[in-house]
C-alpha positions as CSV (number, residue, x, y, z in Angstrom):
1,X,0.0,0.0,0.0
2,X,1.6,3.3,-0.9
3,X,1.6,6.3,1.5
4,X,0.1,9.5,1.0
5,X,3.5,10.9,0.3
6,X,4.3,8.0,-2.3
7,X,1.3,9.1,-3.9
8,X,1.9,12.8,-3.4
9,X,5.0,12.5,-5.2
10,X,3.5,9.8,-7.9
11,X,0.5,12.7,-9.2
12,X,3.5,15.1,-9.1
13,X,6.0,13.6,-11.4
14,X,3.3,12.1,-13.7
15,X,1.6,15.6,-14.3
16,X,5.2,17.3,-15.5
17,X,6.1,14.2,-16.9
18,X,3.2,14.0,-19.5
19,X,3.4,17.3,-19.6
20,X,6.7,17.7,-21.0
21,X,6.3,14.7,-23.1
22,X,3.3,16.2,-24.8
23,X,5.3,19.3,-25.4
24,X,7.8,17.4,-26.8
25,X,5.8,15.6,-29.2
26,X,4.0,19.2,-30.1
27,X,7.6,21.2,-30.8
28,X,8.8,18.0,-33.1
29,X,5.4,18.7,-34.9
30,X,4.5,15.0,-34.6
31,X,1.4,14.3,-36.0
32,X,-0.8,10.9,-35.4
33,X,0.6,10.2,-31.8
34,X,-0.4,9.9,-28.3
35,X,1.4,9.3,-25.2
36,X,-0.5,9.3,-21.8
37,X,1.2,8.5,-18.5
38,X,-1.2,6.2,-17.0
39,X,0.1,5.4,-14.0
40,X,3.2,6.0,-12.0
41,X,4.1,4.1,-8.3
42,X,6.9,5.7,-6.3
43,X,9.0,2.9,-4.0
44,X,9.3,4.0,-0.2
45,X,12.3,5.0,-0.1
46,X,11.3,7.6,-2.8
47,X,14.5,6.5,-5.1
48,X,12.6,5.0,-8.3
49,X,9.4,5.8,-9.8
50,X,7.9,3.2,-12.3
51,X,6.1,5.4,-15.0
52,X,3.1,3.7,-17.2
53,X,2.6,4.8,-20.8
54,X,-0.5,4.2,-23.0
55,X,1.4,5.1,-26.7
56,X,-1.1,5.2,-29.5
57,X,-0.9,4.0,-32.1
58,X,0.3,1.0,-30.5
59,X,2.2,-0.7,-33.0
60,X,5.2,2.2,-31.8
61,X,4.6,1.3,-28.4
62,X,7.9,-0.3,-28.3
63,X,10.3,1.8,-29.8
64,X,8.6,5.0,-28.0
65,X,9.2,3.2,-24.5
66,X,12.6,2.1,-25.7
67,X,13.5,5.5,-27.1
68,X,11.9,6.5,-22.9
69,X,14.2,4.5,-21.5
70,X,17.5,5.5,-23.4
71,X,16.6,9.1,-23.0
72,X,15.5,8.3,-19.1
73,X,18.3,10.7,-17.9
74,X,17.3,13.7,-19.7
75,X,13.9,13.3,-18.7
76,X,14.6,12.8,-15.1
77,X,16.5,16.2,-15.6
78,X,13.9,18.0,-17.7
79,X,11.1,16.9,-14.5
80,X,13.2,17.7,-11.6
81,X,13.8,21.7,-12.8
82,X,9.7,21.8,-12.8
83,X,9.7,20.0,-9.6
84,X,12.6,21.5,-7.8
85,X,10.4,23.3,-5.2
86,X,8.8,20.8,-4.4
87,X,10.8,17.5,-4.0
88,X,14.5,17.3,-2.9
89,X,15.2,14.3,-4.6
90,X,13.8,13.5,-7.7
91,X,13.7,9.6,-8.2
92,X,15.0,7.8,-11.0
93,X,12.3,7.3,-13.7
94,X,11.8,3.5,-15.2
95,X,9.3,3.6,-18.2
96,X,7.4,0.7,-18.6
97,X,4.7,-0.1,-21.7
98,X,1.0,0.1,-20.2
99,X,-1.2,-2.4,-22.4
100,X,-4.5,-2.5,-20.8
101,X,-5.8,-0.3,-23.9
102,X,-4.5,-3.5,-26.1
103,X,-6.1,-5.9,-24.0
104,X,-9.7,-4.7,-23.8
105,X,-9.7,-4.4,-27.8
106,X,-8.5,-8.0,-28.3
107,X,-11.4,-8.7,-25.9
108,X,-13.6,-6.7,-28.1
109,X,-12.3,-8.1,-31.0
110,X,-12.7,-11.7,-30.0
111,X,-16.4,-10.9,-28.9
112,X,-17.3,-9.2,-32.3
113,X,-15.5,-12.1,-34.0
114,X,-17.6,-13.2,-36.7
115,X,-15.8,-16.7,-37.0
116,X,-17.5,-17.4,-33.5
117,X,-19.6,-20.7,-33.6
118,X,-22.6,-18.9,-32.0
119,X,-23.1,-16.3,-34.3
120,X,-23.2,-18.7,-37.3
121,X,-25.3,-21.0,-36.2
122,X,-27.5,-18.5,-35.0
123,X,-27.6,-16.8,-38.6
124,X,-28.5,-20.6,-40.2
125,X,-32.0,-20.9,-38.7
């Protein structure tokens, strides 16, 4: 269970964080692509902070989080001068891929799926 502070600290970094990121993609003049921090969990001891993010369309999911993680020191930098009043220590930032979004349209996909036995046989009578 995270403390209030944990969490404090978790709504803090993610705001800047997709805030910058967004401003990023904006400047580059990027067109056709969304990043979302969905989630982000700060460890006790406040050192680390696991970021979560939704990147649409999904297919450059993996390169975007890779292209996160290489860059993760930059970032880190870029958050803690927005932060700076208000934490002493940033944490270290791990990105991670969040692919709930994914999962619910396979779901969706697999209950639309015209192939299923039910629907046919359904069709036939």
């Amino acid at each position: 269970m995270e403390s209030k502070r944990q969490q404090r600290i978790a709504k803090i970094i993610q705001k800047d964080l997709a805030e910058i990121l967004q401003g990023e993609i904006r400047r580059a003049g990027i067109r056709n692509f969304i990043i979302s921090i969905t989630k982000t969990y700060v460890t006790p001891d406040l050192s680390l902070a696991r970021v979560y993010v939704s990147i649409f369309p999904s297919d450059q999911a993996d390169a975007s989080v890779e292209a996160l993680r290489a860059n993760a020191k930059l970032i880190k930098h870029a958050v803690a001068q927005r932060v700076r009043h208000q934490l002493r220590k940033m944490p270290e930032l791990e990105f991670y891929r969040d692919d709930t979004l994914d999962y619910i349209e396979r779901i969706e996909q697999a209950l639309q799926d015209p192939k299923d036995d039910g629907n046919k046989s359904s069709g036939k009578s």
